[in-house]
FITIRO-995463 format. One record per residue (C-alpha): x, y, z; residue in one letter. Coordinates in steps of 0.02 Angstrom, whole numbers, padded with zeros to 5 digits. Example, Ala and Ser with C-alpha at 12.3 -4.5 7.8 and 13.67 -1.06 7.14 Angstrom:
2
((00615, -00225, 00390), 'A')
((00684, -00053, 00357), 'S')
end
This chain:
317
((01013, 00164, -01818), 'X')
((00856, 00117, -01908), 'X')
((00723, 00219, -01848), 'X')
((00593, 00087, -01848), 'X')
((00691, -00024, -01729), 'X')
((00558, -00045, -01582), 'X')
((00646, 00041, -01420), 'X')
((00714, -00063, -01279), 'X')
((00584, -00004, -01137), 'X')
((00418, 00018, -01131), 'X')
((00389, 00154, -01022), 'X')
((00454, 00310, -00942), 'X')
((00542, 00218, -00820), 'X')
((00614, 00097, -00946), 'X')
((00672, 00261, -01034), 'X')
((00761, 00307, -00882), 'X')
((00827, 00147, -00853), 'X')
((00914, 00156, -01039), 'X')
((00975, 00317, -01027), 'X')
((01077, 00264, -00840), 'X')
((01128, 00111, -00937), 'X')
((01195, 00198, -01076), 'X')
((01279, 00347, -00971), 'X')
((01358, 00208, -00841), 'X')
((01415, 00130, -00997), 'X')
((01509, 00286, -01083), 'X')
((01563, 00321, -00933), 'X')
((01639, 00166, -00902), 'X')
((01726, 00180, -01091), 'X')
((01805, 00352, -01027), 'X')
((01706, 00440, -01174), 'X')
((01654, 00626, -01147), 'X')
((01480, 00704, -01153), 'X')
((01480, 00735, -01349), 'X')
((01340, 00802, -01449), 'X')
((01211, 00669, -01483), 'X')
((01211, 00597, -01649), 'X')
((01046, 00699, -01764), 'X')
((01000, 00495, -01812), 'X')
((00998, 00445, -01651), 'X')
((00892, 00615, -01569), 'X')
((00765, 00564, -01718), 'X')
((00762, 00397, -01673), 'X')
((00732, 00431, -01473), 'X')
((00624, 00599, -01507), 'X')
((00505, 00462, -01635), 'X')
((00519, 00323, -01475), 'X')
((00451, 00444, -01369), 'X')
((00302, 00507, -01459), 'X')
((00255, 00324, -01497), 'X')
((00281, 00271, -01319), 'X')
((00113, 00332, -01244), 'X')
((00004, 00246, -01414), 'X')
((00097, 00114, -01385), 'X')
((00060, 00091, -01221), 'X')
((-00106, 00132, -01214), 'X')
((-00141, -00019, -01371), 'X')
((-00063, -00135, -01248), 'X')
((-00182, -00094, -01098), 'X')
((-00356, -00116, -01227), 'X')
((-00276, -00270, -01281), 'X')
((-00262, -00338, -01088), 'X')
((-00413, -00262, -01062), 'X')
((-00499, -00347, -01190), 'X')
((-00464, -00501, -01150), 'X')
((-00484, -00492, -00982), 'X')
((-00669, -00443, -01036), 'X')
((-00690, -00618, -01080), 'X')
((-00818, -00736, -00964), 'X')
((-00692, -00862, -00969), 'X')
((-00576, -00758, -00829), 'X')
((-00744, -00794, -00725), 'X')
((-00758, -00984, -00762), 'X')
((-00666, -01092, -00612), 'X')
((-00635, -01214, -00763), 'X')
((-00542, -01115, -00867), 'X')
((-00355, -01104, -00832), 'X')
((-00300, -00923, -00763), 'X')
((-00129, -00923, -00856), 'X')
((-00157, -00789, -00989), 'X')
((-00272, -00686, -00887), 'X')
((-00146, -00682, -00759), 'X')
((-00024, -00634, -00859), 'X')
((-00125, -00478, -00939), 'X')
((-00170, -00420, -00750), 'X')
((00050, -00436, -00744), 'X')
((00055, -00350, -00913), 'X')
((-00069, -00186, -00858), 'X')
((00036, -00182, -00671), 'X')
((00194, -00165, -00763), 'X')
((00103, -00022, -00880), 'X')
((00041, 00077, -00760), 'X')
((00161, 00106, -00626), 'X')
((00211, 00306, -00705), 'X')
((00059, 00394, -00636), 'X')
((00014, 00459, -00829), 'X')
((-00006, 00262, -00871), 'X')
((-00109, 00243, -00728), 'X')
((-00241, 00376, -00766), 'X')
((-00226, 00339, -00921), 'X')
((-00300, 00152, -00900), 'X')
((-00429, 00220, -00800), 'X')
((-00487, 00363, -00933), 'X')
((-00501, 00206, -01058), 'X')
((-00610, 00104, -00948), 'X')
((-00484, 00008, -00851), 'X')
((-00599, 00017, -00695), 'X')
((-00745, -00044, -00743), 'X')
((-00671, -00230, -00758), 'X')
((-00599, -00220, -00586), 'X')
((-00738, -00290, -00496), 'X')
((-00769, -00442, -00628), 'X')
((-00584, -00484, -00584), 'X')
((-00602, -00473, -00380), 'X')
((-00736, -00604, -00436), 'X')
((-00662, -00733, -00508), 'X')
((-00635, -00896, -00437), 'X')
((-00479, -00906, -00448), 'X')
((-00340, -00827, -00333), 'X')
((-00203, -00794, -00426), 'X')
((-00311, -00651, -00538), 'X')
((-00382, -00592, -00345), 'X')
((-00221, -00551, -00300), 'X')
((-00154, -00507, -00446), 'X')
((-00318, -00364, -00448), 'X')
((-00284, -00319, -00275), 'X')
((-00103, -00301, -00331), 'X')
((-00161, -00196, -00492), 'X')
((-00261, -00071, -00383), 'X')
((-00100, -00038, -00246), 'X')
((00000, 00022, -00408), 'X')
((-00146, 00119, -00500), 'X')
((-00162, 00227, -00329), 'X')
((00011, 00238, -00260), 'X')
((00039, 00418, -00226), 'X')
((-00095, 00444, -00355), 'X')
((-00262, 00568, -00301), 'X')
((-00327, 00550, -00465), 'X')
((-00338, 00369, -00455), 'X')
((-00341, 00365, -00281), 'X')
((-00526, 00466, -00286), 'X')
((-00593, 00379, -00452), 'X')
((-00560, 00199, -00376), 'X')
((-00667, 00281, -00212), 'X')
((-00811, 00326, -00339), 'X')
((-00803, 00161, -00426), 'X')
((-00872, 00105, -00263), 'X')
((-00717, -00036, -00238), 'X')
((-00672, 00012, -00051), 'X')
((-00823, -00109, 00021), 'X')
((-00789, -00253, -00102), 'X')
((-00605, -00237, -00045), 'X')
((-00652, -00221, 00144), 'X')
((-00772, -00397, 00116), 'X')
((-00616, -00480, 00049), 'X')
((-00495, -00423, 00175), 'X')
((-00601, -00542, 00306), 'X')
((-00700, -00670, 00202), 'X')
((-00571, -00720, 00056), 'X')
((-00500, -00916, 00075), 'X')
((-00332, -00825, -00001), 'X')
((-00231, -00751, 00112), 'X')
((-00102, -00677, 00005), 'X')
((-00283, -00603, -00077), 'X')
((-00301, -00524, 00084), 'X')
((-00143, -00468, 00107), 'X')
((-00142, -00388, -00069), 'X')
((-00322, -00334, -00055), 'X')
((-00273, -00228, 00124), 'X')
((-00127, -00162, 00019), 'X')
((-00248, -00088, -00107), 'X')
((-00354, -00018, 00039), 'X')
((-00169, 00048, 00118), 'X')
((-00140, 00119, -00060), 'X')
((-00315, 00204, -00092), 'X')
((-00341, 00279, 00102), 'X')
((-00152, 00353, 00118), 'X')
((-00165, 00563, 00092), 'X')
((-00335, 00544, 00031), 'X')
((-00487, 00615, 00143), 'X')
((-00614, 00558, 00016), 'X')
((-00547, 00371, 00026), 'X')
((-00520, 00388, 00211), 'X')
((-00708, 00441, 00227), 'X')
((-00774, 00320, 00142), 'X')
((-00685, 00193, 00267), 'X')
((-00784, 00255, 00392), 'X')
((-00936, 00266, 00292), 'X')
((-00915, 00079, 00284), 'X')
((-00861, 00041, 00464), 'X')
((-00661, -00008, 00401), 'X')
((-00624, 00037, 00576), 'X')
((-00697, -00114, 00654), 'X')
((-00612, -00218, 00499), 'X')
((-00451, -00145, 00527), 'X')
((-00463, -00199, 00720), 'X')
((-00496, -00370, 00689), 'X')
((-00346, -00375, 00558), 'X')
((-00250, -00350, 00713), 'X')
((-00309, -00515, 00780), 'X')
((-00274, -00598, 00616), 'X')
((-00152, -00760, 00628), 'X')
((-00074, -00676, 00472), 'X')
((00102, -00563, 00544), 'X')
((00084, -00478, 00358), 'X')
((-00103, -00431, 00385), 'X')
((-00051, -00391, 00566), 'X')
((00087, -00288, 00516), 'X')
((-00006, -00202, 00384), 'X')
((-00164, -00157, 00511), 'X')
((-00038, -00073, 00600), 'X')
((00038, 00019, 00468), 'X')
((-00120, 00078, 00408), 'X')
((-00170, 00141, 00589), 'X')
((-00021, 00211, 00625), 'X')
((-00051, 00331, 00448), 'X')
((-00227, 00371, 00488), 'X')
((-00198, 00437, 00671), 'X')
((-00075, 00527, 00644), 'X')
((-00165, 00596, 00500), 'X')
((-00325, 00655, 00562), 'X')
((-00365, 00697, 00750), 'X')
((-00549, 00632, 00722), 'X')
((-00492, 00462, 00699), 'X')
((-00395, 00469, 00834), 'X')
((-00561, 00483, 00955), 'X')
((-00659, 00344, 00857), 'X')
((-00505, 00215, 00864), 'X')
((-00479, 00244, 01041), 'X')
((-00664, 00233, 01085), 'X')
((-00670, 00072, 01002), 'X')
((-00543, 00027, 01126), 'X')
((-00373, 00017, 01003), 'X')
((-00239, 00048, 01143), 'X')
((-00314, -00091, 01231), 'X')
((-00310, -00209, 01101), 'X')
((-00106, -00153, 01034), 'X')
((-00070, -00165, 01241), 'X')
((-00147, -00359, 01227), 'X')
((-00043, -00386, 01086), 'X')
((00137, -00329, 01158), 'X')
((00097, -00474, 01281), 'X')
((00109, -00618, 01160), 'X')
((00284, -00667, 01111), 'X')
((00392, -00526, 01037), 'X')
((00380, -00558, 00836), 'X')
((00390, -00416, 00681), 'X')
((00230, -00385, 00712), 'X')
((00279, -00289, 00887), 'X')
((00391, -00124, 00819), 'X')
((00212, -00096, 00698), 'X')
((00086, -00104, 00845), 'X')
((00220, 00011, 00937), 'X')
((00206, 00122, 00815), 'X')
((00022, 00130, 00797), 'X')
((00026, 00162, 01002), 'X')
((00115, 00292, 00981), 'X')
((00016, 00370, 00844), 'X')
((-00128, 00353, 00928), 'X')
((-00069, 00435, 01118), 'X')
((00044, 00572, 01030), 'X')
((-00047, 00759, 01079), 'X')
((-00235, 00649, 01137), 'X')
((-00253, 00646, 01308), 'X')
((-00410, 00522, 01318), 'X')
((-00283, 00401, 01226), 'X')
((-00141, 00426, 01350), 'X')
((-00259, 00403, 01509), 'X')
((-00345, 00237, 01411), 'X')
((-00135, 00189, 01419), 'X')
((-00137, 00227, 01598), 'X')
((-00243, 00103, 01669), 'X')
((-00170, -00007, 01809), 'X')
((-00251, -00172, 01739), 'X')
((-00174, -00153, 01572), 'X')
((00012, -00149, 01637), 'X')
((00077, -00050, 01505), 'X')
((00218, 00022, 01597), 'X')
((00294, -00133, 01641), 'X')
((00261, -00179, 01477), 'X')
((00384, -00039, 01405), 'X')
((00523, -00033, 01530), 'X')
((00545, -00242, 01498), 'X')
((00536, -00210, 01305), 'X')
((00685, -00086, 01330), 'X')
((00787, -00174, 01410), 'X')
((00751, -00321, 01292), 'X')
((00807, -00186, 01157), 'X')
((00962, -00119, 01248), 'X')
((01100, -00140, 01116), 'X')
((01039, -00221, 00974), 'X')
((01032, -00110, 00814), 'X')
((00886, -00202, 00738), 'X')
((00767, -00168, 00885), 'X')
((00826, 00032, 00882), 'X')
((00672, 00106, 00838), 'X')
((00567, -00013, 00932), 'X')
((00660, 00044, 01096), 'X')
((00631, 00231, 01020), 'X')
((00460, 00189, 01019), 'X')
((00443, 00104, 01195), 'X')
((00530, 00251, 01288), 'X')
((00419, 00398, 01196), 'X')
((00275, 00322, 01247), 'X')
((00344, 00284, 01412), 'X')
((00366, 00469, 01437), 'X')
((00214, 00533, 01345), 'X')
((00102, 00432, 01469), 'X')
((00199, 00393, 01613), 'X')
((00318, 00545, 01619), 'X')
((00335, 00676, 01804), 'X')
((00194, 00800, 01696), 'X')
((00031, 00762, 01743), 'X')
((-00088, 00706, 01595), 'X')
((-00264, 00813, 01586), 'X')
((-00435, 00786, 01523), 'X')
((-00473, 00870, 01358), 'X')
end
C-alpha cells in the first residue's frame, strides 16, 4: 500500500468506522485474525499521526473563510459558507476536535455567524454549538464565558426562523445539560421566563424541547425546582394536558413529574381543585390503556397520580 495514499476517514470516528468495515468484511471472507501486515501498521500508524494536523488545517481553512464580511452581506449567496459551518460540524463531533477548534479561535466567529442575515448559516451556528458542547465541560464552560447564552436566549424568541430557534434552543439544551456554570448563567439571564413561554410556542419541536430541557434541570438541581414552580410551571404543563393530546403531551408529563418528584410546594400547587389535574390523569390512562406507544406516558400519568393524589397525606416543607 503506498503510504502516501490519503486515508479513507477523516476522523476518529471515521477510523472506527474503517476498522468495523474492514473486520465485518474479513469476517465475512471466513479469514482469521492474522498478524497485520508491517506496510500496512506503517501506513495506519503515519494516518494517525497526520489525522489531528490534518484536521486542524481544515478547521483554519473554514474558519478563514467564514471570517470573510461577505457571510454578513444578505446579498451574497450563503452556499460556501454554509457548507464550511457543515465542514467544522462534521470535524468536531470527537470531543478532542471540538476543543481543539475552540483553542484555535473557533469561538470568536460564532457570534458574527448568529448574525448573519441569512438562516441557513443561523441554524447551521446554532447546529455547530449543540455538537461543540455535547457531553463536553470544556466547551460547554468556554461557550458560557464567550458570553453566547443571552444571544442564544434573544434568538430562541425573536428569530423569523424557526428551525433557527429550534436549533438555537438545542445549543442552549446542549450548553446547560451537567453544567452548573451554564445553568447559572440561565438564571443570571432570566432563561426561566424564556423557557416558559417556549411552552406556549405554536412550534411541537420548541414545545417538546422546553420540556425536555425542564424536565433535566429539575431534576437536576432542587433550587430550580422552587423558582419554576413559583413562576407557576405546574400550572402552565396542567393548561397544556388540556389541549388536544399531541407529542408534545408524554414531554410536559415528564417535566410534571420532574418538577413534583420529593417537592412538596410543587405537589400541593398540583393539588388545587380549579386546576383538575386528577381528572386530568385518570382520563389520560385510560386513553393509554393498551397501546405500547403511549407506555411511558401512562407511567408518567399514574406516578404523578400517586405522588400527589395518593392515601399519604402531602406536608408543607
Amino acid at each position: 500500500m503506498d503510504n502516501q495514499e490519503r486515508p479513507p476517514f477523516r476522523d476518529m470516528q471515521g477510523l472506527l468506522n474503517f476498522a468495523l468495515r474492514e473486520t465485518a468484511r474479513e469476517d465475512a471472507e471466513g479469514q482469521e485474525a492474522l498478524p497485520m501486515d508491517p506496510e500496512r501498521r506503517i501506513w495506519l500508524e503515519d494516518a494517525l499521526r497526520n489525522l489531528s494536523v490534518d484536521l486542524v488545517h481544515e478547521l483554519k481553512r473554514s474558519l478563514q473563510l467564514l471570517n470573510s464580511d461577505k457571510c454578513l452581506d444578505s446579498n451574497e449567496l450563503p452556499g460556501e459558507y454554509e457548507d464550511a459551518l457543515d465542514s467544522i460540524t462534521d470535524t468536531v463531533g470527537s470531543i478532542d476536535s471540538a476543543n481543539d477548534f475552540q483553542k484555535i479561535g473557533g469561538l470568536t466567529l460564532i457570534p458574527k455567524c448568529l448574525d448573519s442575515p441569512h438562516p441557513g448559516i443561523r441554524w447551521r451556528t446554532g447546529h455547530l454549538i449543540s455538537t461543540l458542547t455535547q457531553n463536553n465541560p470544556y466547551c460547554q464552560k468556554q461557550v458560557v464565558r464567550a458570553n453566547l447564552v443571552p444571544t442564544l436566549l434573544k434568538m430562541i424568541e425573536e428569530d423569523s426562523d424557526e428551525t433557527v430557534r429550534v436549533r438555537c434552543f438545542s445549543a442552549i439544551s446542549s450548553i446547560a445539560r451537567g453544567c452548573q456554570e451554564a445553568q447559572q448563567e440561565l438564571a443570571k439571564h432570566d432563561g426561566f421566563s424564556v423557557f416558559l413561554r417556549t411552552l406556549q410556542s405554536n412550534s411541537e419541536k420548541l414545545k417538546t424541547k422546553a420540556a425536555f430541557l425542564l424536565t433535566a434541570l429539575c431534576r437536576d438541581n432542587l433550587e430550580f425546582r422552587d423558582t419554576l414552580c413559583k413562576m407557576g410551571l405546574a400550572e402552565q404543563i396542567i393548561g397544556l394536558l388540556y389541549t388536544d393530546r399531541d407529542s408534545t403531551h408524554e414531554h410536559l408529563l415528564s417535566a410534571l413529574l420532574s418538577l413534583v418528584r420529593a417537592h412538596n410546594p410543587a405537589r400541593i400547587e398540583c393539588q388545587r381543585t380549579n386546576l383538575g389535574l386528577q381528572k386530568i390523569l385518570v382520563d389520560k390512562i385510560e386513553e393509554c390503556k393498551g397501546q405500547e406507544s403511549l407506555k411511558e406516558e401512562e407511567e408518567y400519568c399514574k406516578e404523578i397520580l400517586d405522588l400527589c393524589f395518593g392515601d399519604d397525606p402531602v406536608e408543607d416543607r
